[in-house]
C-alpha positions as CSV (number, residue, x, y, z in Angstrom):
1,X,-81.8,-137.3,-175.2
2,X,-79.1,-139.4,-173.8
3,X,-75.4,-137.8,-174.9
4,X,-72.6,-140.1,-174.0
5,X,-69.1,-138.5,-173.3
6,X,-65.9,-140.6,-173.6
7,X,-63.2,-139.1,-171.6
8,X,-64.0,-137.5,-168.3
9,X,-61.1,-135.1,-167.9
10,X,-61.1,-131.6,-167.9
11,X,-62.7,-131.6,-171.0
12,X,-65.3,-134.0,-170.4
13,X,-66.1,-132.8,-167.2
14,X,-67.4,-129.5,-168.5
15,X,-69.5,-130.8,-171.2
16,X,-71.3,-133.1,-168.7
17,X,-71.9,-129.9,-165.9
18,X,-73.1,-127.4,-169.1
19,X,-75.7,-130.8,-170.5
20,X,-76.6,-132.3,-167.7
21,X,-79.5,-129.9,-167.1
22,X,-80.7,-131.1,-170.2
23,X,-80.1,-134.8,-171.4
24,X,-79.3,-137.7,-169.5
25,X,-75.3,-138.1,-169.5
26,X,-73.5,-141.3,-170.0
27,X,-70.0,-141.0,-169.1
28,X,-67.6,-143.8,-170.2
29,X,-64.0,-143.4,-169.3
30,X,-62.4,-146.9,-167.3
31,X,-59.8,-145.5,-166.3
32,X,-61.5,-142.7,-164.4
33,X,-63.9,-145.8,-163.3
34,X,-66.9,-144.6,-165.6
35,X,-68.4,-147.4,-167.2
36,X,-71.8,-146.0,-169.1
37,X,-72.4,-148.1,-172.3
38,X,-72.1,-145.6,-174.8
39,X,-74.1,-147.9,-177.2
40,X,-77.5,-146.7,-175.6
41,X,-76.1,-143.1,-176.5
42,X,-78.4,-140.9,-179.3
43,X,-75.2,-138.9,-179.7
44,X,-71.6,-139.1,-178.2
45,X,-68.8,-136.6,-177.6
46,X,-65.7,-137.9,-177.6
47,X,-63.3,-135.7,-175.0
48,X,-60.2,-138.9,-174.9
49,X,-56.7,-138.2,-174.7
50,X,-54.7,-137.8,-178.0
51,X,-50.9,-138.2,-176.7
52,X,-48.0,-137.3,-178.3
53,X,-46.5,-140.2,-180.3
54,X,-42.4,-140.9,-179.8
55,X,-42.3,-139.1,-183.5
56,X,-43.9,-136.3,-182.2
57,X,-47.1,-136.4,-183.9
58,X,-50.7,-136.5,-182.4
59,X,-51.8,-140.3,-181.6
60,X,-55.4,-141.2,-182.4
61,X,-56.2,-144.5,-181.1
62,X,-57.9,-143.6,-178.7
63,X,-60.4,-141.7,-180.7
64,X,-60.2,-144.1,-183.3
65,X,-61.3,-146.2,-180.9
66,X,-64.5,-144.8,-179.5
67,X,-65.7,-144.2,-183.0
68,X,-65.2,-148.0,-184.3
69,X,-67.0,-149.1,-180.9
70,X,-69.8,-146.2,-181.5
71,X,-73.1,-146.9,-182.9
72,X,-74.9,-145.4,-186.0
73,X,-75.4,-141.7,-183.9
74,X,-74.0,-138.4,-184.4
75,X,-70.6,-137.6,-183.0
76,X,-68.7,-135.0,-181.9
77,X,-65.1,-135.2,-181.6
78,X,-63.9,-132.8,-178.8
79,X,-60.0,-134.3,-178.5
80,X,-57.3,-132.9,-180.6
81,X,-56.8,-134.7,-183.9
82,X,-54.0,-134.6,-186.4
83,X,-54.4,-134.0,-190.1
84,X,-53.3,-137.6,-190.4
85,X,-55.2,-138.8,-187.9
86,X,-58.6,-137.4,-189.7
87,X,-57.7,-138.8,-192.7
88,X,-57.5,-142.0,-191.2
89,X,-60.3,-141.8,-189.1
90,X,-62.5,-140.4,-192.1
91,X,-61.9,-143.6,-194.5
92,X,-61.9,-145.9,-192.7
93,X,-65.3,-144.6,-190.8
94,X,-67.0,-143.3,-194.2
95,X,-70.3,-144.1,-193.0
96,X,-69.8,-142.3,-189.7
97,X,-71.7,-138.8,-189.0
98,X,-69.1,-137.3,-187.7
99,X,-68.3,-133.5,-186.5
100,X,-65.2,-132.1,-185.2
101,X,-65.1,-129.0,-182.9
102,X,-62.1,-128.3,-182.0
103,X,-61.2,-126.8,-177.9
104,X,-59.8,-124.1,-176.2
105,X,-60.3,-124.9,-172.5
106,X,-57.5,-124.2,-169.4
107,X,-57.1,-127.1,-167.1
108,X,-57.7,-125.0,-164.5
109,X,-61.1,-123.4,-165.6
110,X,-62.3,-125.9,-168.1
111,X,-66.5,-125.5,-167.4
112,X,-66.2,-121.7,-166.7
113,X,-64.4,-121.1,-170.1
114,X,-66.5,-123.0,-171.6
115,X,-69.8,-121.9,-170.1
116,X,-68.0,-118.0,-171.2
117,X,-67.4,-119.3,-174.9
118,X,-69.3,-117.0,-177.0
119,X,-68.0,-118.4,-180.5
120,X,-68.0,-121.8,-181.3
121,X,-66.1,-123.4,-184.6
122,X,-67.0,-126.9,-186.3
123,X,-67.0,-129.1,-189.4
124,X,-68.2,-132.1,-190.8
125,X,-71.3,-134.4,-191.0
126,X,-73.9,-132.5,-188.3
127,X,-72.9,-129.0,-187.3
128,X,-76.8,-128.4,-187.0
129,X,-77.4,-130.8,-184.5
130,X,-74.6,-129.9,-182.2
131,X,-75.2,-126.5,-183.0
132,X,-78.5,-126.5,-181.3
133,X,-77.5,-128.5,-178.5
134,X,-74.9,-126.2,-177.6
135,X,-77.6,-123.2,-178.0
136,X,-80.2,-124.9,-175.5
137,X,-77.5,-125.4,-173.2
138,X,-75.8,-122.3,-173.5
139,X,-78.2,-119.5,-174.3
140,X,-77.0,-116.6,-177.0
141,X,-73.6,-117.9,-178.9
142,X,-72.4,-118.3,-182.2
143,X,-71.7,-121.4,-184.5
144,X,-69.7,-121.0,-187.4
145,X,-68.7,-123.6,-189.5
146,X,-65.2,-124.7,-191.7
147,X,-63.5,-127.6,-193.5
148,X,-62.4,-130.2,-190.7
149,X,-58.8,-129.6,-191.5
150,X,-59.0,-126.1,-191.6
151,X,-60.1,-126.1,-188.0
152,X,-58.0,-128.8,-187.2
153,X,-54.6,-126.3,-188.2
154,X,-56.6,-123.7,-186.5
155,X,-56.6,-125.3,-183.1
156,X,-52.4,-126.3,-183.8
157,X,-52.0,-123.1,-184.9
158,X,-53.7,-120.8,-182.3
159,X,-51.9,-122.5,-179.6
160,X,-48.3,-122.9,-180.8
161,X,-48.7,-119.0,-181.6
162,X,-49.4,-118.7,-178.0
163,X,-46.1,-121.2,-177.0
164,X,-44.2,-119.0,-179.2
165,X,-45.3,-116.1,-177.6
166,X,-44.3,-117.2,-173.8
167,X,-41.2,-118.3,-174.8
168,X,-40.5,-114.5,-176.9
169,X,-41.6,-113.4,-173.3
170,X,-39.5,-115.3,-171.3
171,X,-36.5,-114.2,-173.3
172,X,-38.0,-110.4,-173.0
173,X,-37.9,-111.0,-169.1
174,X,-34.3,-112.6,-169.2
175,X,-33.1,-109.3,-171.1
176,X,-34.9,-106.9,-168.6
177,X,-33.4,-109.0,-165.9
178,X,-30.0,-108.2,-167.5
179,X,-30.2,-105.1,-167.7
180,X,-31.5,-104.3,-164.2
181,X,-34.7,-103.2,-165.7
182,X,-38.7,-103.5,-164.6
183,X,-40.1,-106.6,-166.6
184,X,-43.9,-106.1,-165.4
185,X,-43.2,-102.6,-166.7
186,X,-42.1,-103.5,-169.9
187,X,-44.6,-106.1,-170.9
188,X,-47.4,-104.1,-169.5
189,X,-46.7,-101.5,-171.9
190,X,-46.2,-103.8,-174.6
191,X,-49.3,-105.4,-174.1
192,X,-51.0,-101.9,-174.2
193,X,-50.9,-102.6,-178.0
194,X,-54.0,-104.2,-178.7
195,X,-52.4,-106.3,-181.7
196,X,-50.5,-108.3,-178.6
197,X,-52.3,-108.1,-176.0
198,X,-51.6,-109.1,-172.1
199,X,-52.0,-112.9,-172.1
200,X,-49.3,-115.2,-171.9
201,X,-46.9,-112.5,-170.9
202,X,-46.4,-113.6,-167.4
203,X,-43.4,-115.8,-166.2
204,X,-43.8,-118.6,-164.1
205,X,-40.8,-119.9,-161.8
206,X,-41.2,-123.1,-164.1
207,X,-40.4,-120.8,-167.3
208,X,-41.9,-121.5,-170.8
209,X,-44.8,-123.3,-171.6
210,X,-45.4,-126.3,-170.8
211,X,-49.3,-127.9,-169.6
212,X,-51.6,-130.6,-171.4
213,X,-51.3,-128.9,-174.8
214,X,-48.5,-126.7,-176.0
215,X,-46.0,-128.9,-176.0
216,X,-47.6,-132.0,-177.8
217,X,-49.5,-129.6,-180.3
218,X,-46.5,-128.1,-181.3
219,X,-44.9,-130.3,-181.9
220,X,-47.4,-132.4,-183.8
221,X,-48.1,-129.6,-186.4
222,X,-44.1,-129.7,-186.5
223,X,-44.2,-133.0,-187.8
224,X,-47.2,-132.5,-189.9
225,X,-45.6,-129.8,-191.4
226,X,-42.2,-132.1,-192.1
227,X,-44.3,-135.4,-193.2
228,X,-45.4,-132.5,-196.2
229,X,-41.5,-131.6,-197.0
230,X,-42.4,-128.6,-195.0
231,X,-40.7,-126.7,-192.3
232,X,-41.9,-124.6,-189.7
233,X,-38.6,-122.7,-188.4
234,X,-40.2,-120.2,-185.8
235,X,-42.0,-123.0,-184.0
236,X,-38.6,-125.5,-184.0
237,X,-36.9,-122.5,-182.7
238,X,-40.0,-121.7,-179.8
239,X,-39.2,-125.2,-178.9
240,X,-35.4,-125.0,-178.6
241,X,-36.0,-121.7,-176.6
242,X,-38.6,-123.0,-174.4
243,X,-36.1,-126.5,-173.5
244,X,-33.3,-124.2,-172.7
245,X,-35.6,-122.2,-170.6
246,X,-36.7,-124.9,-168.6
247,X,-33.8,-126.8,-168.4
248,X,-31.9,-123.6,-166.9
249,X,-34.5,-123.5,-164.2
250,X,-33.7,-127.2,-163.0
């Protein structure tokens, strides 16, 4: 089968090294200087950037894109998409056989986390199909499956928990520091608790979060949240924290 991906970042990259025993890969991404025609795909995953808009919500165009230049094959959206954006996407593309599987990939070990996933979440049109592509290719995992916008609040949501929770940890360490007390002691015993756990505990020099994701996810479910007379307080707040963090380490 010929798969094409769209978008050859981090993303990208480690769907192509996990297929590409198994299908021929056609990677489209100009800008990267990939030029495959993804019209001779039999199924595409889209891996493009979604930016942050200047409203702070998650711009689709790219994605849009892809899909409106796509033919009649299953695809699998890989990027981060808004609730809006979905919407969108989803009437306007009717017709489309479309599956969203939302990711959880670091940068910095993009095709060994994702070679390690064991559990794999998606919705829409075809889970079936990617299903068992991701089962040759990956041996003894689980698909489950959920409402596109469910998963789509549970990718926001998962990671603006875990920007909330460097920031609450970067205040912890400021404390300790104040009080001429051990930080690693402190959050190593904190993170004894299984409930918390140890990730996302350690401080960087740069402070806070900050990366491809938490920052533009959080704030985009920030202003999905507002666009529904809605407010998330605890998140605006993670934000105000984590831009006095980093601005004090300028």
């Amino acid at each position: 089968m010929k798969i094409g991906i769209a978008g050859y970042g981090y993303v990208g990259q480690a769907h192509e090294a996990a297929l590409k025993d198994y299908h021929e890969i056609l990677i489209s991404d100009p800008a990267l200087g990939h030029y495959a025609n993804l019209k001779h795909a039999d199924a595409i995953i889209v891996c493009v950037s979604t930016p942050q808009h200047t409203s702070g919500s998650c711009n689709v165009n790219n994605v849009y894109e892809v899909i409106k230049e796509a033919p009649p094959v299953p695809i699998l959206i890989k990027s981060t998409i808004s609730i809006e954006g979905w919407d969108i996407i989803r009437t306007d593309f009717a017709s489309a056989n479309l599956t969203f599987s939302p990711e959880f990939l670091r940068a910095e070990s993009a095709l060994e986390d994702f070679e390690n996933t064991k559990d794999f979440i998606m919705g829409g049109d075809n889970v079936s199909f990617w299903a068992d592509i991701l089962i040759t290719a990956l041996g003894n995992i689980n698909v489950s499956s959920a409402g596109v916008a469910e998963l789509i609040l549970t990718k926001y949501f998962r990671n603006s928990f875990l920007a909330t929770k460097v920031a609450f940890f970067n205040e912890i360490y400021d404390l300790c520091n104040a009080l001429d007390t051990d930080y690693s002691t402190v959050a190593k015993l904190i993170g004894h608790d299984p409930r918390i756990g140890h990730s996302h505990t350690k401080v960087t020099k740069e402070r806070g979060f900050g990366g491809h994701c938490f920052p533009k996810d959080i704030s985009a479910i920030i202003t999905t949240a507002k666009n529904n007379k809605q407010t998330l307080t605890i998140l605006e707040q993670a934000i105000e924290s984590n831009k006095t963090l980093r601005k004090d380490n300028t």
